[in-house]
C-alpha positions in Angstrom: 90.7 141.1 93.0 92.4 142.3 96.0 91.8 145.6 98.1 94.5 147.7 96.1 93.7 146.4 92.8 89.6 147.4 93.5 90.8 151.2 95.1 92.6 151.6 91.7 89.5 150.7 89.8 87.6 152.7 91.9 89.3 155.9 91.5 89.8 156.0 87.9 86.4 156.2 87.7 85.7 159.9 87.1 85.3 161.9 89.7 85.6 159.6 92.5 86.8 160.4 95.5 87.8 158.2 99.0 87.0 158.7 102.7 87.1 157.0 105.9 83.6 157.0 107.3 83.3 154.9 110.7 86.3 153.4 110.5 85.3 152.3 106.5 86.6 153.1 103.8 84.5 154.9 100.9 84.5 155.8 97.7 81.8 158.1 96.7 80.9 160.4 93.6 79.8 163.6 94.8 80.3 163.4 98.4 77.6 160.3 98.1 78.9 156.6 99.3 78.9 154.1 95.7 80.8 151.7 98.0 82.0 151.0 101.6 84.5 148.6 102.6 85.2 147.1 105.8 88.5 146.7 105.7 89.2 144.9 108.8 86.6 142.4 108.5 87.6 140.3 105.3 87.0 143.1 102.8 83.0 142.5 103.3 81.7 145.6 101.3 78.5 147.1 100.5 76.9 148.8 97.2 74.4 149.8 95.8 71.8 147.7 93.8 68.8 147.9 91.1 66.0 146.9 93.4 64.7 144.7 90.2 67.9 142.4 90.8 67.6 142.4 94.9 65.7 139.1 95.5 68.3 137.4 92.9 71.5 138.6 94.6 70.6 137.8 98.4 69.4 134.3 97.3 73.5 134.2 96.3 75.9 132.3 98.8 78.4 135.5 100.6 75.7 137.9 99.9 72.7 139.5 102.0 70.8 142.7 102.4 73.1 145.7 103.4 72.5 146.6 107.3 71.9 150.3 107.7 71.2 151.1 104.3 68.0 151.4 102.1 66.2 148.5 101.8 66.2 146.4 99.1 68.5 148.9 97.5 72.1 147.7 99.4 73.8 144.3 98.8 76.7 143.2 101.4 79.0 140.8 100.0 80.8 138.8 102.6 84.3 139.5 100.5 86.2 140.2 97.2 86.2 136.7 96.3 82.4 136.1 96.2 81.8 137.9 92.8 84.4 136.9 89.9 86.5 140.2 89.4 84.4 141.4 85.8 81.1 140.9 88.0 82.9 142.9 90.7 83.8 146.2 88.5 80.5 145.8 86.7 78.5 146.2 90.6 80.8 149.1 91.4 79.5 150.7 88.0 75.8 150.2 88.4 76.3 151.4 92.1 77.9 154.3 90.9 75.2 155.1 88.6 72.3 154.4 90.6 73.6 156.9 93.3 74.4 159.4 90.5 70.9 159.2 89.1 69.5 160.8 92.1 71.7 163.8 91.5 70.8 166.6 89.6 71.0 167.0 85.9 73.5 169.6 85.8 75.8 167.0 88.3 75.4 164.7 86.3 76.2 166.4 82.9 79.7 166.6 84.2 80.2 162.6 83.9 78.9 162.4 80.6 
């Protein structure tokens, strides 16, 4: 998966939108981050993860704990090629849901 082929997966998911925060690019549900890509450094990217599956992603070569975001909760995969492009769409999808979980039930009754 390249970088144009994963921002046209990521915004036909519904109601996704993009930003640029520092100097990243974003794609949240919301106005909350489900992933952020650094664009500029090999596409290395950052979502969100069930803190169940944590200890068995980071023991994965190309990924490690998420600098600056919740512990245990944050994955940082090195680039696109690291997870095979099925695995890839699947962790944008889980990420999406975990952040909107935490909103509230009347959010989230508009994506179901």
């Amino acid at each position: 998966m390249n970088i144009e082929s994963l921002r046209e997966f990521c915004l036909s998911l519904l109601g996704t939108t993009e930003d640029i925060k520092w100097e990243h690019l974003c794609f949240l549900i919301e106005e909350k981050i489900f992933i952020i890509i650094a664009i500029d450094d090999h596409c290395r990217f950052s979502v969100k993860c069930n803190p169940e599956e944590f200890d068995e992603l980071v023991a994965r070569p190309g990924i490690k704990q998420a600098s600056h975001m919740a512990k245990r909760q944050w994955i940082e995969v090195e680039n696109l090629e690291v997870l095979k492009e099925e695995e890839l769409k699947q962790r944008i999808q889980d990420s999406r849901a975990l952040i909107l979980a935490k909103l509230p039930k009347k959010t989230q009754a508009k994506y179901q």
